[in-house]
C-alpha positions in Angstrom: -59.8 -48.8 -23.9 -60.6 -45.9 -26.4 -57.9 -44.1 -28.7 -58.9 -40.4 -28.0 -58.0 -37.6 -30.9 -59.4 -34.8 -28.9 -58.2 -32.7 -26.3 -60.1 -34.5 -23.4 -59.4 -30.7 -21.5 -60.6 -28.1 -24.1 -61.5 -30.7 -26.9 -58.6 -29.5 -29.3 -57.4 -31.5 -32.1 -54.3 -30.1 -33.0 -51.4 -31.8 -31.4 -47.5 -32.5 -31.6 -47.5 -35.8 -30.6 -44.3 -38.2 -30.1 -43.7 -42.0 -30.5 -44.7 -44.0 -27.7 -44.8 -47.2 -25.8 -46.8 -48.6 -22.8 -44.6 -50.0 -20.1 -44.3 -54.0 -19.7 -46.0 -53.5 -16.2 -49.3 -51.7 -17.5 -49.3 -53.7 -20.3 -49.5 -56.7 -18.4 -51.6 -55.3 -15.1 -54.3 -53.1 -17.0 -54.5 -54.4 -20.3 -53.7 -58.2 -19.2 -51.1 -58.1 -22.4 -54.2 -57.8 -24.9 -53.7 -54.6 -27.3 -50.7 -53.3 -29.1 -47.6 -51.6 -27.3 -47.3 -48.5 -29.4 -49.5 -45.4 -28.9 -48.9 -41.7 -29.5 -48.1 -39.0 -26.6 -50.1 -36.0 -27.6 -49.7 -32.7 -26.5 -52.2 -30.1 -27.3 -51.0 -27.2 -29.0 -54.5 -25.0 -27.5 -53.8 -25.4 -23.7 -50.8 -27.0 -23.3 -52.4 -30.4 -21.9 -50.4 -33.8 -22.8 -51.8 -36.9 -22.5 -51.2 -40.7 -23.8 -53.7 -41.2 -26.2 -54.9 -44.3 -25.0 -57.3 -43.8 -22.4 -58.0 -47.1 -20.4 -61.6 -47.5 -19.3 -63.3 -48.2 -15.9 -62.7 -52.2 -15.8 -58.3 -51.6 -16.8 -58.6 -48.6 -14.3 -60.0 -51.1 -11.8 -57.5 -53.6 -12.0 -54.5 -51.5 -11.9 -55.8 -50.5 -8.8 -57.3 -53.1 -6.9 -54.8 -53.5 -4.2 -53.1 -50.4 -5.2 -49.7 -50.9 -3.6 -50.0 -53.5 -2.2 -48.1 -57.3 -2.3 -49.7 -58.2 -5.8 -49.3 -54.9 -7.3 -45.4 -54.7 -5.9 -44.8 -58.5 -6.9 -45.8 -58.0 -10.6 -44.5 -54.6 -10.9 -40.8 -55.9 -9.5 -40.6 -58.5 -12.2 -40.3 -55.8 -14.6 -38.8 -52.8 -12.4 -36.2 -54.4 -10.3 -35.8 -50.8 -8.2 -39.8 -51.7 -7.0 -38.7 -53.8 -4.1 -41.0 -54.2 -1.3 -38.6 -51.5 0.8 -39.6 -48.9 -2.4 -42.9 -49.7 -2.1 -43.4 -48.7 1.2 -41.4 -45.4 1.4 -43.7 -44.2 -1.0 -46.9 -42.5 0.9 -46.3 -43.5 3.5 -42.1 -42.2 4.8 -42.8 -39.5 7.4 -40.6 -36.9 4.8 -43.3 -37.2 2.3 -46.1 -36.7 4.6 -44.3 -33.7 6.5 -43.5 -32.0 3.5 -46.7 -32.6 1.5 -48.7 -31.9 4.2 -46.5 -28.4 4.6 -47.6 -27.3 1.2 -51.3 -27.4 1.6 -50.7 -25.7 5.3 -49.1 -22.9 4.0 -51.9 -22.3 1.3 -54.6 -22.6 3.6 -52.8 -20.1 6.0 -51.4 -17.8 3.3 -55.6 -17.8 2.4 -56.9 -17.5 5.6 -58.7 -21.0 5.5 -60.2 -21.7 9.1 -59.4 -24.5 11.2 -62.6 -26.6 11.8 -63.6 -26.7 8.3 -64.8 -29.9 6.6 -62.8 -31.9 4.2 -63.3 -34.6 1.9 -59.7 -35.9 1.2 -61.1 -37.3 -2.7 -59.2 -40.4 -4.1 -56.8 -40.0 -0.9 -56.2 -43.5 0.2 -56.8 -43.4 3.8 -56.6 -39.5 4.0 -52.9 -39.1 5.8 -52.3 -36.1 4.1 -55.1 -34.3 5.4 -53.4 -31.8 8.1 -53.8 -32.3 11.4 -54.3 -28.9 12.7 -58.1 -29.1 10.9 -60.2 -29.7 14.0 -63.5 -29.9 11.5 -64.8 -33.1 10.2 -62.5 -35.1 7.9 -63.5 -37.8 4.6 -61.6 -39.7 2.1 -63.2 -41.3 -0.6 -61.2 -43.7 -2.7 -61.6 -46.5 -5.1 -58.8 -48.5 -3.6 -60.9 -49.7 -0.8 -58.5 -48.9 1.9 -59.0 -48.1 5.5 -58.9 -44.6 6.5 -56.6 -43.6 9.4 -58.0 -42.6 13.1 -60.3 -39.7 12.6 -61.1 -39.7 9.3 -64.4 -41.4 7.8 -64.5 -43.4 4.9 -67.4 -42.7 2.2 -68.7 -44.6 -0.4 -69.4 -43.2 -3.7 -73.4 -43.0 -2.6 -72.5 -41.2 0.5 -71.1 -38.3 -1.4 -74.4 -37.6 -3.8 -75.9 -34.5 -2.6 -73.5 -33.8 0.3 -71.1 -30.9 0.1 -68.0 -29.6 2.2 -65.7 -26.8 3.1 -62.6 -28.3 1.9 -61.7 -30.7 -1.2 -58.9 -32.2 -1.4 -57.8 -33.6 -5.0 -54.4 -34.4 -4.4 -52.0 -36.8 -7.5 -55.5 -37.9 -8.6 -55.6 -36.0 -12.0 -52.7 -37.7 -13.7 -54.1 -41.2 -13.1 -57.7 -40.5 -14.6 -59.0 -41.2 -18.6 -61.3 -37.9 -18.4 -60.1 -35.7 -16.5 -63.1 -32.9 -17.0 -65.5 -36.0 -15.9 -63.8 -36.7 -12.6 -63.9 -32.7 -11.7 -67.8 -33.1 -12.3 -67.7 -35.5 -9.6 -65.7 -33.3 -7.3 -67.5 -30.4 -8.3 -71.1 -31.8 -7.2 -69.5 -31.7 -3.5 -69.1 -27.9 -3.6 -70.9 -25.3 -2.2 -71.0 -21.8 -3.4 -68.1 -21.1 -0.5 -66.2 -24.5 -0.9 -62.6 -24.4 -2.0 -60.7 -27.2 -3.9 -57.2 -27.8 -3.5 -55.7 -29.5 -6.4 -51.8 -30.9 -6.5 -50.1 -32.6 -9.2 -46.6 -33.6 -10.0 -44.9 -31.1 -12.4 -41.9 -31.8 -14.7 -40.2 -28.6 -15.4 -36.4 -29.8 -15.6 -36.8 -31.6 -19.0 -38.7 -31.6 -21.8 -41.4 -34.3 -21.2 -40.3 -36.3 -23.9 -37.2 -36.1 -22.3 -38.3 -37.1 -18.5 -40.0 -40.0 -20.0 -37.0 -41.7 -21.2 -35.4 -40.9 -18.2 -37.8 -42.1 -16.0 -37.8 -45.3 -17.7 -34.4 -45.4 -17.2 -34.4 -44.8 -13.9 -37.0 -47.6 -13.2 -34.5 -50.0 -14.8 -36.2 -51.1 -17.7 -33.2 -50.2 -20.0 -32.5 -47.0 -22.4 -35.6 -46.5 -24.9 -36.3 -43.8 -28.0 -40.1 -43.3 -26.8 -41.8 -41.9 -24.1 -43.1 -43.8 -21.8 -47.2 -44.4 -20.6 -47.1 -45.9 -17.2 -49.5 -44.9 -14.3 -49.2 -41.2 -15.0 -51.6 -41.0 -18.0 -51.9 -37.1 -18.2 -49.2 -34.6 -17.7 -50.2 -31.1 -16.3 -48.8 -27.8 -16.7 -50.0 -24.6 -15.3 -51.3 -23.4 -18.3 -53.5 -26.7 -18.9 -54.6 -26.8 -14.8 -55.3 -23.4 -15.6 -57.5 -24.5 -18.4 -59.2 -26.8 -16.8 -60.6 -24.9 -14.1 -62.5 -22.6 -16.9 -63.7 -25.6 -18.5 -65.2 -26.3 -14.7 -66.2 -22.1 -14.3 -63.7 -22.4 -11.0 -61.6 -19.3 -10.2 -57.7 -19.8 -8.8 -57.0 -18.4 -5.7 -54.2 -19.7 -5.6 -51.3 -21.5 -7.5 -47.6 -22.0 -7.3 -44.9 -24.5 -7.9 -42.2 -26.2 -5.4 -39.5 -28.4 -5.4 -40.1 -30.9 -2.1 -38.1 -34.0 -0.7 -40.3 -37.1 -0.7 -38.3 -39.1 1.1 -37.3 -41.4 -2.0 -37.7 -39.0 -4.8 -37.3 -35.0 -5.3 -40.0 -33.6 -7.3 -41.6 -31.0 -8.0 -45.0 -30.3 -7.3 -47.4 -28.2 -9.2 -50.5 -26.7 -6.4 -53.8 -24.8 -7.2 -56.8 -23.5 -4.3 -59.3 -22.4 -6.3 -63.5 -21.6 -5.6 -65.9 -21.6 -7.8 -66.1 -18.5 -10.2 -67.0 -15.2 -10.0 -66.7 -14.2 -13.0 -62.7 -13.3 -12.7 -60.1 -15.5 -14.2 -57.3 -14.5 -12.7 -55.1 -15.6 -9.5 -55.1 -14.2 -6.4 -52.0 -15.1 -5.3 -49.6 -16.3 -8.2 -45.9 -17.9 -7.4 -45.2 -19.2 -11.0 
């Protein structure tokens, strides 16, 4: 665990930062109840970036993970969000509304950009690669640190299998909020590009409220009782266009493509923030803007 004072997107170190607690279920699963509760939310007043500034390192990453979702993750997040039944638990990733309308986001960006069929994709940090669409008739990966079996027609690759292979497609879909270093990760996924490889980046987005203001509410909602702080759980990082935006300089990547939209999950209606981008040419602007 490190406290971070910079930016971890552009490096700034101005911020407005709010009061902050880690929730009783992170506390206990990533940091096994060993540091202090408090920390800072900090948004960066240079791109718009806001993060929790305590970043948890590889091993606290690994053991909220291990298992990710399944009975010993559910079991010890129940005992402190009652709404986390086992029923909750499994509409989530896996309810065919979330899959159907997910997957109808990234179809109508890779039609809307001409993206052909039987190219290759690496579905990166995807589980098992379900949201991958099934009209792609080229070669499908996921990688994933969960350790989870991929579905039928998708091959599983280890973190050696991806050095010094590249394809058509990336796929780095609700990966960014989770992750310490965000710039670090997009290295990785980066490395797997070729000069004609797209990358299709999709985050959630809170636009209702005021973040500050969807934390609490989101602790609310998880039945954890009415709080004055925001909230650190497993979303670490919160991403706005601006800050996406941001980020892809920082990785000399061009948007092609970005938008927002409101979808139905299945449990949950959120709103979900999308990006296709390439690497650059030299022109930092969008393509095709619907924000």
């Amino acid at each position: 665990m490190k406290i971070e004072n910079r930016c971890p997107i552009c490096g700034g170190e101005s911020f407005t930062a709010y009061t902050a607690k880690i929730s009783p279920f992170i506390h206990e699963r990533m940091f096994q109840n060993a540091i202090q509760t408090e920390c800072l939310l900090l948004c960066c007043n240079k791109c718009k970036f806001r993060f929790f500034n305590i970043r948890p390192d590889a091993l606290e990453m690994a053991r909220l993970y291990n298992d990710y979702r399944g009975a010993s993750y559910q079991q010890q997040r129940e005992k402190y969000e009652s709404i986390y039944t086992k029923e909750f638990n499994h509409l989530i990733g896996s309810n065919e509304i979330e899959i159907k309308n997910r997957r109808g986001i990234l179809n109508k960006v890779l039609k809307d950009n001409n993206v052909p069929d039987d190219i290759s994709v690496l579905d990166f940090g995807g589980n098992d690669g379900r949201f991958i669409p099934e009209h792609l008739i080229g070669k499908k990966y996921c990688y994933d640190i969960s350790g989870n079996a991929t579905i039928a027609g998708v091959t599983k690759l280890s973190s050696l299998d991806l050095k010094g292979e590249t394809f058509g497609l990336i796929l780095l879909a609700h990966v960014l909020e989770h992750v310490s270093y965000p710039k670090e990760l997009m290295k990785e996924v980066v490395s797997s590009m070729s000069p004609s490889s797209l990358l299709y980046i999709e985050l959630p987005e809170e636009v209702s409220l005021p973040f500050i203001e969807a934390c609490k509410k989101k602790m609310r909602s998880f039945l954890l009782g009415p709080t004055e702080h925001a909230v650190m759980h497993e979303h670490i990082n919160q991403f706005t266009s601006a800050s996406l935006r941001s980020l892809l300089r920082e990785m000399e990547l061009e948007c092609v493509d970005i938008g927002s939209k409101r979808i139905d999950l299945g449990w949950s209606n959120v709103n979900i923030l999308y990006c296709l981008s390439k690497k650059d040419s030299s022109r930092f602007h969008c393509q095709n803007e619907h924000i």
